[in-house]
VOGU-3710 file (C-alpha; in Angstrom, 3 decimals, decimal comma):
1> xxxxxxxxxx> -63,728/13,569/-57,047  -65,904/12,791/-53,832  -63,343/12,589/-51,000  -64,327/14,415/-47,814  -66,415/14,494/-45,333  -67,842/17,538/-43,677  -68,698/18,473/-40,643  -71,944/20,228/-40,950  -73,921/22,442/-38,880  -76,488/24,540/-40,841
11> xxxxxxxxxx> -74,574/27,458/-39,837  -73,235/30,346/-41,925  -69,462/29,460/-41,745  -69,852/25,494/-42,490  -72,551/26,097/-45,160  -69,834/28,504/-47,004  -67,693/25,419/-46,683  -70,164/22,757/-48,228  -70,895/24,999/-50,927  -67,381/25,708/-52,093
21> xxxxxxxxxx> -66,155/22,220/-51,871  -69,843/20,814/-53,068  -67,668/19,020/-56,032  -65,536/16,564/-53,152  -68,200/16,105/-50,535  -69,333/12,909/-50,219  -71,202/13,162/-47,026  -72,286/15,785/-44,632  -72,761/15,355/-41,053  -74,476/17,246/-38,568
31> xxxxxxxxxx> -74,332/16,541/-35,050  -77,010/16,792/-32,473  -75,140/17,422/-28,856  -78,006/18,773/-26,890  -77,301/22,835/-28,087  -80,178/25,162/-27,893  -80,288/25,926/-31,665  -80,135/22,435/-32,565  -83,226/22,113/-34,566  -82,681/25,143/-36,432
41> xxxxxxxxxx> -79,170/24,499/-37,470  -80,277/20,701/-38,429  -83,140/22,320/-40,372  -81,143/24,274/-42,344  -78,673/22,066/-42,893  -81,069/19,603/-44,571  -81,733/22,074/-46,735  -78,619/22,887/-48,395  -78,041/19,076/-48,989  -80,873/18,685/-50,389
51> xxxxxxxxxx> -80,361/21,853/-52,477  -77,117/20,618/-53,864  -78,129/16,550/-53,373  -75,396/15,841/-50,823  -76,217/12,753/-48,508  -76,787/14,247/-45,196  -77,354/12,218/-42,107  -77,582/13,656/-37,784  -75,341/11,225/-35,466  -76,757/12,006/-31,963
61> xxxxxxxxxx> -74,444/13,024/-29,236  -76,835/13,242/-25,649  -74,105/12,843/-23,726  -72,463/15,898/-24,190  -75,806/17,839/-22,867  -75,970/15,594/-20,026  -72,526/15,514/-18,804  -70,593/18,494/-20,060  -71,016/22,090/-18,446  -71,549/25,197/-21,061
71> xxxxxxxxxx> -74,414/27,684/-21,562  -74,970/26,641/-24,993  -76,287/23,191/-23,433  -78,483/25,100/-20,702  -81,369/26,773/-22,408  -81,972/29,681/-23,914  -81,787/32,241/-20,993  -77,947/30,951/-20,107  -76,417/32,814/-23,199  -74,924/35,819/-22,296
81> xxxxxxxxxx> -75,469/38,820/-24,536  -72,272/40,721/-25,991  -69,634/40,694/-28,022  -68,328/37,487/-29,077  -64,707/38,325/-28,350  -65,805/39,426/-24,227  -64,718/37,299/-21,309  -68,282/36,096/-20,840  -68,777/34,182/-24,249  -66,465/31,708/-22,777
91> xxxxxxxxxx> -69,455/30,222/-21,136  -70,436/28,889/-24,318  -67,553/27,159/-24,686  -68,630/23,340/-25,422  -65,383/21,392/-23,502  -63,688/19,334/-26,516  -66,653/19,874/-28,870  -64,752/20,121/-32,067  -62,307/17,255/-31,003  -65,170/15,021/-30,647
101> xxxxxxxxxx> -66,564/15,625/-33,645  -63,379/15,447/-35,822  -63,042/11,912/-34,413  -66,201/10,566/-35,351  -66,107/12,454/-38,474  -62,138/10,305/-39,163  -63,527/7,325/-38,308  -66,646/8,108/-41,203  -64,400/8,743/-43,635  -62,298/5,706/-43,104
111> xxxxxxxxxx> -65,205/3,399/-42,855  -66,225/5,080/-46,632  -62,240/5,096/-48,218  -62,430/8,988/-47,856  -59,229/11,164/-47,411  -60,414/14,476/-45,842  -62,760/15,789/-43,380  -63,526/19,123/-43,539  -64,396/21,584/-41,165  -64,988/25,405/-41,082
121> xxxxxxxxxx> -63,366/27,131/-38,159  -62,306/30,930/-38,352  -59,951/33,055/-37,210  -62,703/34,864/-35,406  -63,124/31,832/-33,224  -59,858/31,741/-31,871  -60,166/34,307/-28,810  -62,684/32,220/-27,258  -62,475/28,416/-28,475  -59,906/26,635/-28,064
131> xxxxxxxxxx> -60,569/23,913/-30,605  -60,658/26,124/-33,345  -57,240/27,499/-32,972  -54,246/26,466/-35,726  -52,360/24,901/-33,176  -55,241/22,751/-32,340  -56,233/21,923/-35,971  -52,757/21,017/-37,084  -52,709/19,008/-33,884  -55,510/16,677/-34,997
141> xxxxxxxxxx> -54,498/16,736/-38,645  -51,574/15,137/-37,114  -53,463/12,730/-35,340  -55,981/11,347/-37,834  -52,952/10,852/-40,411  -51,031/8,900/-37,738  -54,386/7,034/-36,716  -56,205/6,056/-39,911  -54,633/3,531/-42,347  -55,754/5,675/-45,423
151> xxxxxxxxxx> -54,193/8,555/-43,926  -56,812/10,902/-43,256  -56,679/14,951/-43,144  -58,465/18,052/-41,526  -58,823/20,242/-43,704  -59,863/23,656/-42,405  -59,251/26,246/-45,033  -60,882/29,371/-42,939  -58,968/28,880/-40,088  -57,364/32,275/-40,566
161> xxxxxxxxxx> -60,128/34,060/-42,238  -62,681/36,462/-40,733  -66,591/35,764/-40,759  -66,824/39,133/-43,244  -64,196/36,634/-45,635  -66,766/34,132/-45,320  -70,041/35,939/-46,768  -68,105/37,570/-49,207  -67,491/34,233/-50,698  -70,672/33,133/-50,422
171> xxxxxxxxxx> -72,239/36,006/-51,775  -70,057/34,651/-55,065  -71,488/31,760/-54,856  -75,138/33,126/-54,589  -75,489/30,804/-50,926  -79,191/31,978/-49,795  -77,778/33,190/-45,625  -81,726/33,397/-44,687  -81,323/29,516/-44,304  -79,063/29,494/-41,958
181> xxxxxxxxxx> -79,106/30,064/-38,182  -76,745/30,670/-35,797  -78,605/32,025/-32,668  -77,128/30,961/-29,678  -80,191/31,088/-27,833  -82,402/29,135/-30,204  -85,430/31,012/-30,411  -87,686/31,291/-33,780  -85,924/34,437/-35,134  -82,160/35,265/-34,083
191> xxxxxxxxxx> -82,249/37,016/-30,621  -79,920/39,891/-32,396  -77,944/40,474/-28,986  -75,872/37,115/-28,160  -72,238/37,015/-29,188  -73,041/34,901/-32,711  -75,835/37,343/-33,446  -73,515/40,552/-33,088  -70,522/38,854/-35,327  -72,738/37,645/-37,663
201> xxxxxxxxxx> -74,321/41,186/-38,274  -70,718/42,526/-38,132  -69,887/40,160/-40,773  -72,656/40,864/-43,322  -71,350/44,942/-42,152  -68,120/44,512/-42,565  -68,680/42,762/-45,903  -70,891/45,274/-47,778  -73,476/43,130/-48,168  -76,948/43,323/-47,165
211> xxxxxxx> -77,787/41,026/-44,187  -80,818/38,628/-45,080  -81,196/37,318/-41,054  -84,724/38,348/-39,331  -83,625/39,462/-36,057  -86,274/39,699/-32,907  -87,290/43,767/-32,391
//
């Protein structure tokens, strides 16, 4: 049964997502706030749609890049290299990013008569976003259900799991990692140094499995 919504990135964590709920996803979205991987992320994200012929559409979001402060929204040479758990990730920080996009993505699924949106947070996420914490999630659940006439639920199934969690999964369900990005800074290749870079690698590490990203030298 189609009945979700998801919100999309091209990433590794939401493309795990899409692929194990490809049987109830109606519609992916992806959107465009101004980030420096963007492109990339879009890019890739077409391509698993198309892959598994899942409607995909980009809602722009400019004004986050022109009025909200973070790193991630200042060009490549603002991200901070390190681990993503350090004090100075918190620069990338987008303020309210995942609120915002839960929101649009309710009012989607109403508009269509869909009950869930879907969205892939981790318990990695937690030490540095706010937005991706339980208390946060549960918090908009809450929310959409009381807002939405068709009673409309978050559902965020990694919230507790680790990135490793992730690509073992996917690696059952054969997902092809090279297309996806997750670079913080944007750039052709991932940098290999930013916070995302180093937890991804950790991730494919900590899995056992053999990491398919092309990192800069």
């Amino acid at each position: 049964m189609k009945d979700s919504v998801i919100i999309y990135s091209g990433g590794l964590d939401s493309t795990t997502l899409l692929y194990e709920e490809r049987e109830r996803v109606a519609l992916a979205v992806t959107f465009d706030y101004g980030s420096n991987h963007a492109a990339r992320e879009i890019a890739c994200a077409r391509y698993h749609c198309e892959q598994l012929g899942i409607e995909h559409i980009v809602i722009e979001l400019g004004f986050m890049s022109r009025y909200f402060q973070s790193s991630l929204l200042s060009g490549g040479d603002a991200i901070p290299s390190g681990n993503y758990d350090e004090e100075n990730m918190k620069s990338t920080v987008v303020p309210f990013r995942n609120g915002i996009m839960l929101s649009i993505a309710c009012g989607l699924a109403e508009s269509r008569g869909l009950k869930r949106v879907l969205i892939a947070n981790h318990g990695g996420d937690h030490a540095i976003y706010p937005d991706c914490r339980p208390e946060f999630i549960n918090a908009m659940d809450a929310a959409m259900r009381a807002g939405t006439y068709v009673n409309v639920e978050v559902a965020a199934p990694y919230t507790n799991l680790s990135k490793a969690d992730l690509v073992c999964r996917g690696a059952q369900l054969g997902i092809d990692y090279s297309h996806t990005y997750s670079c913080y800074r944007g750039n052709e290749q991932h940098c290999g140094t930013c916070g995302t870079c180093t937890e991804r690698k950790e991730a494919f590490r900590e899995a056992g499995i053999a990491d398919p990203t092309i990192y800069e030298k």
